[in-house]
C-alpha positions in Angstrom: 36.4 -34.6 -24.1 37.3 -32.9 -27.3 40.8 -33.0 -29.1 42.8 -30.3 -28.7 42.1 -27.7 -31.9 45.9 -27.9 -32.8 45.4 -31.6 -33.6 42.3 -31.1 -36.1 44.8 -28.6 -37.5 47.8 -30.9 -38.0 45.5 -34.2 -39.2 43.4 -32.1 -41.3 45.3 -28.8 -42.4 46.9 -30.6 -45.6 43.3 -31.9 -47.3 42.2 -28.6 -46.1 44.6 -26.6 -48.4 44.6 -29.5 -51.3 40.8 -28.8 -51.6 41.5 -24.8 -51.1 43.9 -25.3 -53.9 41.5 -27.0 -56.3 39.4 -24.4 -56.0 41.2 -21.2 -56.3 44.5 -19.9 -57.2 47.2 -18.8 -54.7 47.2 -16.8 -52.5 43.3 -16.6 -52.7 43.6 -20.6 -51.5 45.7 -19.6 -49.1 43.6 -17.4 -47.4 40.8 -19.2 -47.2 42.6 -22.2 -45.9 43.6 -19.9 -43.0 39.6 -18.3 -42.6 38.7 -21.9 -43.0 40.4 -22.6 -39.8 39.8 -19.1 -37.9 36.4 -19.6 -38.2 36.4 -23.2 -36.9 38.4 -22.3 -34.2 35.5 -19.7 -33.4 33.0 -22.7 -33.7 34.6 -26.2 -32.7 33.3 -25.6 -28.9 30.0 -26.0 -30.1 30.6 -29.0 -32.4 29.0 -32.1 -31.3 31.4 -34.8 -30.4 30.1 -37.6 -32.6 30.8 -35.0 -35.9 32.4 -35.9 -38.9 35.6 -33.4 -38.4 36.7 -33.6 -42.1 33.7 -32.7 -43.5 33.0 -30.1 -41.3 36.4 -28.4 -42.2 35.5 -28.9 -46.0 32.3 -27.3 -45.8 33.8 -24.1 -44.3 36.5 -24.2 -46.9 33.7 -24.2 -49.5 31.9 -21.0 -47.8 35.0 -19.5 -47.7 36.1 -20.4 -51.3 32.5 -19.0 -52.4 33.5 -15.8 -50.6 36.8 -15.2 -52.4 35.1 -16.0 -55.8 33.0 -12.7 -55.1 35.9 -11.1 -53.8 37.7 -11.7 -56.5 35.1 -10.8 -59.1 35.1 -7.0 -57.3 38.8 -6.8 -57.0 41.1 -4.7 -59.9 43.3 -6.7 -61.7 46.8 -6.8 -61.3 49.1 -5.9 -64.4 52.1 -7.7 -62.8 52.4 -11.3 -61.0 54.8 -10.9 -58.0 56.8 -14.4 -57.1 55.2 -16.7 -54.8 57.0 -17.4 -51.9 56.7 -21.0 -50.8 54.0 -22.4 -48.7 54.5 -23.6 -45.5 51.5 -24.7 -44.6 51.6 -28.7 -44.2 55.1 -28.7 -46.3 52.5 -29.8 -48.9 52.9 -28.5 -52.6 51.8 -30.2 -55.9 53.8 -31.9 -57.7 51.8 -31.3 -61.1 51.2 -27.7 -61.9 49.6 -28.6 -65.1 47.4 -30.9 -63.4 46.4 -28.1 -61.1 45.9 -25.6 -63.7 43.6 -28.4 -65.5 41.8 -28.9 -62.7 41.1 -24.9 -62.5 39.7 -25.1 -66.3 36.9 -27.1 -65.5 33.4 -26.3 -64.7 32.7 -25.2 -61.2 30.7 -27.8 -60.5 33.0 -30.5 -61.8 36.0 -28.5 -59.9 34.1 -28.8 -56.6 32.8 -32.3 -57.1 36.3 -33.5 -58.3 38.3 -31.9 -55.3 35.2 -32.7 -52.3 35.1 -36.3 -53.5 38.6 -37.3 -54.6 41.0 -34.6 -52.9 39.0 -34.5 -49.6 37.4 -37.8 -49.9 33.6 -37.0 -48.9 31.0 -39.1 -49.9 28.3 -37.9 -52.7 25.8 -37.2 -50.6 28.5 -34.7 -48.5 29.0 -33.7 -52.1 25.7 -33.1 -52.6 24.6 -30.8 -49.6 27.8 -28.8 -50.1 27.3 -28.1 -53.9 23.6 -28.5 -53.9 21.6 -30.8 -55.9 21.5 -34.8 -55.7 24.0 -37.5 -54.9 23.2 -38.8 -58.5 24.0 -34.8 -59.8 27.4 -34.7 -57.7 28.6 -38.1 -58.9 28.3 -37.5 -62.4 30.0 -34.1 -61.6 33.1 -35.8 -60.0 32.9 -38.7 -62.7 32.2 -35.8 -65.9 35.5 -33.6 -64.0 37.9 -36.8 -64.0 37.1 -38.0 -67.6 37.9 -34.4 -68.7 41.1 -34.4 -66.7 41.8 -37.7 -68.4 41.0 -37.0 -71.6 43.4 -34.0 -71.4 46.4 -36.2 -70.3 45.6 -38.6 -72.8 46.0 -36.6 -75.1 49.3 -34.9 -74.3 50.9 -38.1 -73.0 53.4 -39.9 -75.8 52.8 -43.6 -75.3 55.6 -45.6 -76.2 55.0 -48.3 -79.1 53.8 -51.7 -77.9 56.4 -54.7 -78.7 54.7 -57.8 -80.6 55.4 -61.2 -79.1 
């Protein structure tokens, strides 16, 4: 017997929206977090019990992040940012904004391999079939997306002197 939906919601609504949130800006993220789980409401009857939830969820976030790229390419710009009003979805927010907004600069490929693997925690060969390419391409994605990310901080961090003993 399958798990009620509301569960998949609570266990996996927070990665859900991390991975949302890696890969577009608010409230576009927030939208597709809540397609993301309309339309696997719409489907979960069907899913086979032995399926692997998480990635299932991630792979519709990834459709619907796709989607809201092209929506967003057609859409007029807006000449004023209104105020975000907190999310409540999962109580979860970022702590790091300019982490986030790193994580936005890179390469769509690097973005998606960086927030699949290490936000959602697939594999490189879930990676892989989401993205397209190899396991080999979506590691070196992931690994090209964290150097960058590190490299940036790095950079900007003041290390404090080492004392000599």
């Amino acid at each position: 017997m399958k798990r009620p939906f509301e569960e998949i919601v609570a266990e996996h609504g927070p990665t859900v929206l991390r991975v949302c949130r890696a890969l577009l800006a608010r409230p576009d993220a927030d939208d597709a977090w809540s397609e993301t789980f309309l339309a696997a409401l719409r489907a979960y009857p069907d899913l086979t019990a032995n399926a692997n939830i998480e990635a299932w969820l991630v792979t519709i976030a990834h459709r619907k992040a796709i989607d809201a790229r092209r929506a967003e390419s057609r859409r007029a710009a807006p000449v004023a940012v209104a105020a975000e009003p907190p999310s409540a979805v999962g109580g979860w927010e970022p702590l790091d904004g300019d982490l986030w907004a790193a994580l936005g600069a890179l390469p769509t490929k690097q973005r998606q391999a960086v927030a699949y693997h290490h936000v959602a925690g697939l594999s490189y060969a879930e990676v892989a079939a989401l993205v397209g390419g190899s396991t080999d391409a979506a590691r070196r994605a992931a690994h090209d997306g964290i150097r960058a990310l590190r490299r940036r901080y790095l950079n900007s961090a003041t290390v404090p002197p080492q004392k000599e003993s």
